[in-house]
N, C-alpha and C positions, 0 to 999 in steps of 0.2 A: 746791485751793480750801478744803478742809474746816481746812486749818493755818488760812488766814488768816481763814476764820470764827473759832475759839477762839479766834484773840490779837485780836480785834478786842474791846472791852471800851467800855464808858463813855456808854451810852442808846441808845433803840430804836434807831437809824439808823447806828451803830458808822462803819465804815470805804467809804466810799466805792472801788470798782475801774472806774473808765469802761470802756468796753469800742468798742475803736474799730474800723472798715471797715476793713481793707485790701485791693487787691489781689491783690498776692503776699505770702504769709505769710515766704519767706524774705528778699525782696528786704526788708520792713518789718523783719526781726529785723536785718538787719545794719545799716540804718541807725538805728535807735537803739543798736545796739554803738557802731558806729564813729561816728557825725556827733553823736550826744546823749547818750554815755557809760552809756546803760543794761547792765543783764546781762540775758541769758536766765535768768529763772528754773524756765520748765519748757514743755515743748508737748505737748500731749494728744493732739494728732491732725494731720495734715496743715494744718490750718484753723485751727487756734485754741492761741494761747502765750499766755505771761505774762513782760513784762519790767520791770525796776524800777531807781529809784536814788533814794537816799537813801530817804525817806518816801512819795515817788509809785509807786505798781506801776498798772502798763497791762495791761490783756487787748488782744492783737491777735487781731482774725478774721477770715478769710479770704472776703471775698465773703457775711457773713451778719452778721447782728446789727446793723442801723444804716444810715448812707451816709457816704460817705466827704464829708469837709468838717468834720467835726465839731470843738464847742472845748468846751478844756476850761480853768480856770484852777488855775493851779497857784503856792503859798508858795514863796520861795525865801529864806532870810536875807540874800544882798549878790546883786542881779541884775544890778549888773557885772561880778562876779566872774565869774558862770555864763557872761553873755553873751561874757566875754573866751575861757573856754574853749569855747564850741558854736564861734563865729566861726573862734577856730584848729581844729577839726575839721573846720570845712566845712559846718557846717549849713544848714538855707534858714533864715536870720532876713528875716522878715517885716516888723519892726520894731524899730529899736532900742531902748535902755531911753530911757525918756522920765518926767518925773515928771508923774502926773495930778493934776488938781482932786481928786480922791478920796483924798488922801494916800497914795497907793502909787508907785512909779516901776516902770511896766513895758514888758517887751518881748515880742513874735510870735513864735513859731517854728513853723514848719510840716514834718509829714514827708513821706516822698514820696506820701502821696494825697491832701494838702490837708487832712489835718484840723490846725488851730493849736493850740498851746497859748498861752496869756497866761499868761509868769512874773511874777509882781510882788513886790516889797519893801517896806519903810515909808519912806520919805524920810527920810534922813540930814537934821536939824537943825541937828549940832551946827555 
């Protein structure tokens, strides 16, 4: 954690790490392997990992820190693109991409203890 403090840079509130419930800490690290293309970046203890992809890094905790259900929202550059690959791994989508009144088009994804993420994009214009 102390990496991703120093590269965190740019006003008081730097880099945001959500820190999400899980149940089972391993059964949670495969499914973001395998169903949402994340890597294990590291696990500290039985209880508590760090997994990531592209620009998003997740803390998963085991039974501490929060309740399971939790959302987070999260940037993606083309969320049909993403959504085309979670759908082929098998993710739980929740929602497909849809564009909103807010000018974003987004979609649901849930892991296995219910906490979502909302990915969204900017709506293609052209």
């Amino acid at each position: 954690m102390a990496e991703l403090a120093s590269k965190c840079t740019g006003g008081d509130f730097g880099c945001p790490v959500p820190i999400l419930y899980v149940h089972d800490l391993a059964t949670s690290q495969r499914y973001f392997r395998d169903q949402l293309g994340f890597k294990l970046d590291w696990t500290d203890s039985d209880d508590f990992a760090s997994v990531s992809r592209g620009n998003t890094q997740l803390f998963l905790c085991q039974r501490c820190q929060g309740n399971a259900g939790s959302w987070l929202w999260v940037a993606t550059p083309d969320v049909d693109k993403l959504y085309a690959d979670l759908r082929k791994r098998g993710a739980k989508i929740k929602a497909e991409p849809k564009n909103q009144p807010w000018g974003l088009r987004e979609m649901q994804v849930a892991d296995v203890d219910g906490n979502v993420m909302r990915i969204g994009s900017p709506i293609d214009h052209d």
